[in-house]
N, C-alpha and C positions, 0 to 999 in steps of 0.2 A: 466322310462318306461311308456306307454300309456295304456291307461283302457285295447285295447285289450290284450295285456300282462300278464299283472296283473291279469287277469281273469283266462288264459290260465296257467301261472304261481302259482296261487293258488290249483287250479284245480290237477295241476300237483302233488303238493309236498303235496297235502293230496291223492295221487293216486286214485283220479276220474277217471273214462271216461266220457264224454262229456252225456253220456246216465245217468249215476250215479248221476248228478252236475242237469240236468236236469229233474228227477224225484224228487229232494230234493227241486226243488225250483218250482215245476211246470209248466215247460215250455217243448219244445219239444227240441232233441236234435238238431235239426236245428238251434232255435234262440241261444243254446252254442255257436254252429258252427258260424254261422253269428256275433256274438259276438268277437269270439276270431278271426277270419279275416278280424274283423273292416268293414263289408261291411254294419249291423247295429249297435248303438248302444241299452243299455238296456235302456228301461225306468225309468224315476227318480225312480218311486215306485218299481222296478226292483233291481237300484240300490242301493237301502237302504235296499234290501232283500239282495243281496249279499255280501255289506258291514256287515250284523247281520250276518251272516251263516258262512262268513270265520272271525271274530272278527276282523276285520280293517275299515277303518274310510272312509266316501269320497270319502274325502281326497286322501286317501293311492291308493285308485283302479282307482283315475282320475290322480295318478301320483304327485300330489300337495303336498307329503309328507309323507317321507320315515318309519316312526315309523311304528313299529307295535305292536300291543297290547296281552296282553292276561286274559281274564275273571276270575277274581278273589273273585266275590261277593262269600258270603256264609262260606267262608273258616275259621277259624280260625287263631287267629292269630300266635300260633307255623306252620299251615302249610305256613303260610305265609310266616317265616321265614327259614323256609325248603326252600320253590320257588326259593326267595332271595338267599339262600347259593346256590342252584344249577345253576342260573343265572350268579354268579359271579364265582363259577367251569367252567363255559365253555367260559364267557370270559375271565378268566386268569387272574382274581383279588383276 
């Protein structure tokens, strides 16, 4: 997928509106807009804002690499292992 995707695609599956994504990152809903139909791209400092905000890398939002991550500092380590047993409950290990 290409950044505008990714973006649009994020956006989506934490149910944003393009007005929503836009007050969280400070920009107007326009540059979402413009962003998700590739007419511009974000700026680098832009794009390390929205790689911190949705927890994915780059990487992930320029397409370069499919992992995606999820924030785990702080935790303990019994939750940790909760995370883990529920990780491997949903992919069927």
């Amino acid at each position: 997928m290409t950044l505008n995707e990714n973006i649009k695609q994020l956006r989506m599956a934490r149910n944003l509106s393009q007005v929503d994504l836009a007050k969280a990152l400070g920009v107007t809903k326009q540059s979402i807009s413009n962003w998700e139909n590739n007419n511009i791209q974000p700026s680098i400092d832009m794009l390390i804002h929205l790689a911190e905000y949705f927890s994915v890398s780059t990487d992930y939002l320029l397409g370069l690499d499919q992992r995606k991550y999820v924030e785990i500092s702080g935790l303990t380590d019994q939750q940790l292992a909760h995370i883990a047993d529920i990780i491997n409950d949903i992919q069927g290990n």
